[in-house]
N, C-alpha and C positions, 0 to 999 in steps of 0.2 A: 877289288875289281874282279869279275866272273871273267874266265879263261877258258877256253877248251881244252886246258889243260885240268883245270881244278875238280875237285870230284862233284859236283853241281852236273856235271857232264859226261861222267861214269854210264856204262851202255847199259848197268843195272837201274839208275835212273831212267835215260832217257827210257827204256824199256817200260818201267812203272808209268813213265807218265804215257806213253802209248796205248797202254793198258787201262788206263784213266778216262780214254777219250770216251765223251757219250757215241760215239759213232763207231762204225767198222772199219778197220783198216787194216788193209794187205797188203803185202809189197812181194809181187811178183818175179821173176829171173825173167831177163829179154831171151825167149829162145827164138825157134821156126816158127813151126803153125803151132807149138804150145807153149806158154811161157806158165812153171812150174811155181807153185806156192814158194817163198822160203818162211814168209811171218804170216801170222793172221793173230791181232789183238783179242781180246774176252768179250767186244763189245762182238765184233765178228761169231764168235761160236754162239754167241746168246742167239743171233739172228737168225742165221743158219741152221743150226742144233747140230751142228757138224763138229767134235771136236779138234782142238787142232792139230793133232796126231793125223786124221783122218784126211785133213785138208791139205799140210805140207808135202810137198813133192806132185800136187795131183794139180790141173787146170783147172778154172772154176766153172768152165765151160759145163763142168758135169752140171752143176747147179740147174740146169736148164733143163736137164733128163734129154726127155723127145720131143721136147717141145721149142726145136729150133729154129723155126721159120719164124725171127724177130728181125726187126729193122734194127733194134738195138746193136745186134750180133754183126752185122753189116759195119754200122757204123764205127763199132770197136776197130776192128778187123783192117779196114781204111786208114781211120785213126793212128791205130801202130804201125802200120805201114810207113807210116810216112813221119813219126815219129812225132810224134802230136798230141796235146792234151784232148780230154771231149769227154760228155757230159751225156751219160744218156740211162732210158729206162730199159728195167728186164723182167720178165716174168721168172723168176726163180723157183725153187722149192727145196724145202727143208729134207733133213734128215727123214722125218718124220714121214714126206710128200703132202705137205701144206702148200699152197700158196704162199709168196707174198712178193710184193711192187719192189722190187730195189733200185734203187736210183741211188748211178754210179759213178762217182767221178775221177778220170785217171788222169796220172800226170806222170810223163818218162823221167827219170831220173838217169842225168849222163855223166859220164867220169869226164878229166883232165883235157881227155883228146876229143870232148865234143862228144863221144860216143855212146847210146842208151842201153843202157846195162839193166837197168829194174824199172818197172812200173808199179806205182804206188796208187793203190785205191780206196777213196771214200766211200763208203758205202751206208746207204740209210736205207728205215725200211719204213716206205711210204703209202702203206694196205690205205690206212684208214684216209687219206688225203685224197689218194689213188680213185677209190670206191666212189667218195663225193664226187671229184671232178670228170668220173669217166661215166656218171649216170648221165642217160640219153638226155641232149640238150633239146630245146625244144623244134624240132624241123633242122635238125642237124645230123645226119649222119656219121658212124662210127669213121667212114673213108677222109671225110674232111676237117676230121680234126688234127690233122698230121698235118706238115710241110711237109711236102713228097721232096722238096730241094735238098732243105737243110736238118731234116728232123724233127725241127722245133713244132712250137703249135701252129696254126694255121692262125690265119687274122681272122676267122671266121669264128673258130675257135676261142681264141684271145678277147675276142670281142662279148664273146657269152659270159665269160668267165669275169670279166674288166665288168660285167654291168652286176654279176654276183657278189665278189668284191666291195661294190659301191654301195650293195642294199646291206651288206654285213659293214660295212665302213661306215655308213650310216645310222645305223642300228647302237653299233658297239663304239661311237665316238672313235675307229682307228681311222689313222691318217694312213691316205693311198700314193705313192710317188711311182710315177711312171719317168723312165728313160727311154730314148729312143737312141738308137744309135741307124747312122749313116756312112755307106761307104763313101770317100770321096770320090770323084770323079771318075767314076763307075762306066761310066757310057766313054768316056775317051780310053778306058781299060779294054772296054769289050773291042770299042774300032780299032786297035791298037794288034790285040791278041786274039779275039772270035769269042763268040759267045757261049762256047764252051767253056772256055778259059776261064769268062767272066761268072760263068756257074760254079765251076771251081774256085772260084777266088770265093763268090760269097758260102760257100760252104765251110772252106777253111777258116772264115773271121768268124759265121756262126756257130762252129765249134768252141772258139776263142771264148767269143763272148757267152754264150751257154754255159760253159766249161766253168765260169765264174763267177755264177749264183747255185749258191751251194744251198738253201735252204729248201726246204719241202714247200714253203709256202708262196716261195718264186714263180712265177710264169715268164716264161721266156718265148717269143715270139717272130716268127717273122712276120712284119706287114707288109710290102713292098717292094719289089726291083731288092735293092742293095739294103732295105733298109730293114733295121731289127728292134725290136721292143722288149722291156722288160717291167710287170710290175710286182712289185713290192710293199708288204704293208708293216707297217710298226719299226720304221725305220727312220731315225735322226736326221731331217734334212741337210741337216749341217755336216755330216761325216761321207752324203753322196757324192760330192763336186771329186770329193778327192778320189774317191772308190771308182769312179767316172773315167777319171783320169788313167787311172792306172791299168785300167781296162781299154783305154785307146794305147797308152805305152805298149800294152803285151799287143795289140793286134796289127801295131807300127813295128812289132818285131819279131812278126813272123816274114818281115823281111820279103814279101812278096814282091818282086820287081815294076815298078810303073813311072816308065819314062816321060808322062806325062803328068803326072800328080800333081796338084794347088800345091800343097807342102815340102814334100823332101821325096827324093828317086822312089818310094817305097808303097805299097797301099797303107794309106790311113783312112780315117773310123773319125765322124765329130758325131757330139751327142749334144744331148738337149735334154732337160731335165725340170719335170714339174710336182710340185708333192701339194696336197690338198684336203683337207677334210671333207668326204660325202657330206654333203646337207642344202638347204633350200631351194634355190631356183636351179642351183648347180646339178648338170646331168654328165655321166661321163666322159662324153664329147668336150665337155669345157679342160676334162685334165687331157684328155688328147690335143685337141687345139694348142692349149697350155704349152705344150710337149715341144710339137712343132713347130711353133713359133721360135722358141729356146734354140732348137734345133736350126732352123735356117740361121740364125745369128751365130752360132759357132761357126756354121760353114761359110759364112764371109769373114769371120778373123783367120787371119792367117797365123797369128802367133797362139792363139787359145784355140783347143780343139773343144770344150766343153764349156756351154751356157745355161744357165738356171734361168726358169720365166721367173716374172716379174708381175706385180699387182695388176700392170693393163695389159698380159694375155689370160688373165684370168676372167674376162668382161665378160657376161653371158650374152 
C-alpha cells in the first residue's frame, strides 16, 4: 500500500516528476500586487529561456516587458482577487525577446484555514495554434473575436472556428464533440440581484468552466445570455458525461448564493453534450442543434445536471 509516508512520495520524487511534465509549471507566493516565483519546472525555462535562477523570487509579470495592455492581465489580476481559478492568453517573450502565445492556467492553492497561500500555474506554448486560429477570419474582425464579458471567444468567432474544425474533422476522420453548458435559472438571478450581479455571476462560472479545458486544441466559448460552449476534438465520448459532470460540481461550488435556483440554494450549470463525425449531409449546425437538444433535457431533470443527445437529435 502507497502512503505519504512511503518514499514513493519523497519531495525528491515528487520534484522529478514535476520536472517530467511536458508543460510549464510554476507555483507562485500569494503576495500584494506581486506574487514572487518560488518553483519553476524545466519544461518552464525551455519555454521562457529564462533560467530558474533568474526567475525565482521575480513576478512573471516581467514576461510581458512593455507590452501590457492585455485583457489577459486584467483577467489574472480579478481572478486573484477574489481567489479564483482562470484560464487565460498572454503575449509573453523570452529571454531572448521572442514572442510567444502562452496560455495559462491558474489555480490558488490554500492551507488548513481556507487561506490562499500559492498559486500554481500551467503554462503551454500555443505560437503555432495561436498563428492558425488568429489569421483574419473571413469578414470578421480582430475586436469580435473576443467576449468582451467573459473573455472567452465570441460565438461569432466559435462559429468560424466550429465550421474549420468540421472541414478538418472531415477531412481527417476526427470526431467533433461539442458541450454546451447553461446557467440555470439565470433570469430569476438577475430579477433577484440586478444585472450586474448577473454579469458577474456568469463571468465567475466562465472562468470555472474555461479554467478546465486545458488543451491547446480546446475552444471555449460563450454563446448566449448565461450560456457557454466548448469544442473538442479527438476525444472518447465515453469519458465526457463524467468530465461534464465534474465541471458542473466545481461551478455548484463556487457557492454563489441563488435563493431561487431549480436545484439547491446555490448557482448551477446543466450541460448537454454531443460528439459526431464531420461527413455527408451533416453540416455543423446538426452538432449544435445535437447540443441543445441534450441540453434542454438536463435542464428539466432535476436529479441529473448533464445529458448526452441521442440518435433522433442528430436528424438532418
Amino acid at each position: 500500500m502507497i502512503t505519504p509516508e512511503s518514499s514513493l512520495w519523497s519531495p525528491e520524487i515528487l520534484r522529478g516528476v514535476i520536472d517530467a511534465a511536458p508543460e510549464g509549471v510554476v507555483i507562485c507566493a500569494r503576495g500584494g500586487e506581486d506574487h514572487p516565483v518560488v518553483y519553476v519546472n524545466a519544461a518552464f525555462e525551455r519555454m521562457s529561456g529564462y533560467p530558474a535562477a533568474e526567475l525565482v523570487g521575480r513576478d512573471l509579470r516581467m514576461l510581458q516587458g512593455a507590452d501590457r495592455d492585455q485583457e489577459g492581465r486584467q483577467q489574472i489580476k480579478a481572478a486573484l482577487g477574489r481567489g479564483e481559478s482562470c484560464r487565460v492568453l498572454l503575449r509573453n517573450y523570452r529571454k531572448d525577446g521572442s514572442q510567444f502565445w502562452n496560455e495559462i492556467f491558474l489555480e490558488p492553492v490554500r492551507n488548513a484555514a481556507g487561506e490562499v497561500t500559492h498559486i500554481v500555474g500551467f503554462h503551454r506554448d500555443i505560437s503555432e495554434r495561436a498563428r492558425m486560429v488568429m489569421r483574419p477570419a473571413a469578414g470578421l474582425p480582430t475586436w469580435m473575436r473576443e467576449d468582451r464579458l467573459t473573455g472567452l471567444a465570441s460565438r461569432a468567432y466559435f462559429e468560424d472556428l466550429l465550421a474549420h474544425d468540421w472541414g478538418v474533422g472531415e477531412r481527417e476522420g476526427r470526431m467533433l464533440t461539442l458541450l454546451m453548458f447553461d446557467i440555470d435559472a439565470l433570469n430569476a438571478y438577475n430579477d433577484t440581484y440586478g444585472r450586474a450581479a448577473g454579469d458577474a455571476c456568469i463571468r465567475r462560472i466562465a472562468g470555472v468552466i474555461g479554467a478546465s479545458f486545458r488543451r491547446g486544441a480546446d475552444i471555449v466559448a460563450r454563446w448566449e445570455g448565461g450560456c457557454l460552449c466548448a469544442l473538442v476534438r479527438n476525444t472518447d465520448p465515453a469519458s465526457v458525461p463524467a468530465f461534464a459532470d465534474a465541471i458542473a460540481q466545481r461551478a455548484a461550488g463556487q457557492h454563489i448564493h441563488h435563493p431561487r435556483s431549480t436545484r439547491q440554494r446555490f448557482v448551477t450549470v446543466s450541460v448537454g453534450i454531443a460528439s459526431l463525425n464531420p461527413g455527408g449531409e451533416r453540416q455543423p449546425d446538426t452538432l449544435v442543434r445535437a447540443a441543445q437538444a441534450a441540453l434542454q433535457r438536463a435542464k428539466q431533470d432535476r436529479d441529473a445536471c448533464v445529458a448526452v443527445a441521442g440518435p433522433e437529435d442528430f436528424a438532418v
